[in-house]
C-alpha positions in Angstrom: -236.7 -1.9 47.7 -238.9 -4.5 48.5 -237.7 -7.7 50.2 -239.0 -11.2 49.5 -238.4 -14.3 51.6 -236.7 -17.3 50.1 -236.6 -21.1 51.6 -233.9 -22.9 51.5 -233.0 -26.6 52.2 -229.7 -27.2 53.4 -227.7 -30.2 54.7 -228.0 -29.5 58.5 -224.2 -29.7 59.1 -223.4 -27.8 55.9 -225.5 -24.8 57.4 -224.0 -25.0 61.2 -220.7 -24.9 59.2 -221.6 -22.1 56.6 -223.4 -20.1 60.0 -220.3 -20.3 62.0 -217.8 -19.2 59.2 -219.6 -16.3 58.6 -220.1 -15.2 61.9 -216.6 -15.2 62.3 -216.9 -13.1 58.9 -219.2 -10.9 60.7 -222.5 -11.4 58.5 -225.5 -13.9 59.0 -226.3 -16.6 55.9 -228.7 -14.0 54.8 -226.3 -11.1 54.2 -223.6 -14.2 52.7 -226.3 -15.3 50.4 -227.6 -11.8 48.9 -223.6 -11.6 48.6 -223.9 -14.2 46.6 -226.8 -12.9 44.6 -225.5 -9.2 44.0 -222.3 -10.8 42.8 -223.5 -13.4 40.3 -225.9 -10.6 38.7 -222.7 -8.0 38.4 -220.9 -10.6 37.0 -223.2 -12.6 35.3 -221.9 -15.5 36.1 -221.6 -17.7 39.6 -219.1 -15.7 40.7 -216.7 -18.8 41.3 -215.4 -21.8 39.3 -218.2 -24.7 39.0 -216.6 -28.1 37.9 -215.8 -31.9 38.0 -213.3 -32.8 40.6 -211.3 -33.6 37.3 -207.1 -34.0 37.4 -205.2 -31.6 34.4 -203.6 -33.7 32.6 -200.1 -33.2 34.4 -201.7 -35.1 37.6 -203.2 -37.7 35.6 -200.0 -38.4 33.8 -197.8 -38.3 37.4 -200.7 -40.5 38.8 -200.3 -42.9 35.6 -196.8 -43.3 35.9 -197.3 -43.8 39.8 -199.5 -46.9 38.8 -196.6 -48.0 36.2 -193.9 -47.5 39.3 -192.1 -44.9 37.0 -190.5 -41.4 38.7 -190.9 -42.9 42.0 -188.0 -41.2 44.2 -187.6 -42.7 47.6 -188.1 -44.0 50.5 -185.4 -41.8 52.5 -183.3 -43.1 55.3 -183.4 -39.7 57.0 -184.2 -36.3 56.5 -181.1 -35.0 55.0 -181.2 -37.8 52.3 -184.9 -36.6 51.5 -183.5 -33.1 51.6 -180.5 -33.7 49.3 -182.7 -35.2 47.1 -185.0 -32.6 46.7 -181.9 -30.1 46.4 -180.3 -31.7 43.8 
């Protein structure tokens, strides 16, 4: 099989980052990226959720009544309040 090269432009941090973690994974970006590649062709998919940073609608409701100072428990005093509390 013939390879091709492929240029990339990255964030400089985000690839000191993304180098590092994979060395500690054993593999350079280039092995990591035709990872990346072979998996999103058997799949046929990106091989990973893509999406807005978007709250379900349980969070959005906890952070609406937060705003409406409803369901607020505490402060504690000390620990073993908090931890009755959380026991009962």
């Amino acid at each position: 099989m013939k390879n091709v090269n492929v240029t990339l432009r990255v964030d400089e941090d985000l690839k000191k980052q993304a180098d590092a973690l994979f060395s500690e994974l054993g593999m350079n970006l280039t092995t990591a990226f035709n990872i990346f590649l072979r998996q999103s062709v058997r799949e046929q998919q990106i091989p990973f959720q893509v999406s807005k940073n978007i709250p379900n609608a349980v969070t959005l409701a906890a952070m609406d009544a937060s705003e409406k100072g409803e369901d607020l428990y505490g402060p504690y005093d000390s620990v073993s309040d908090l931890m009755e509390a959380l026991n009962a």
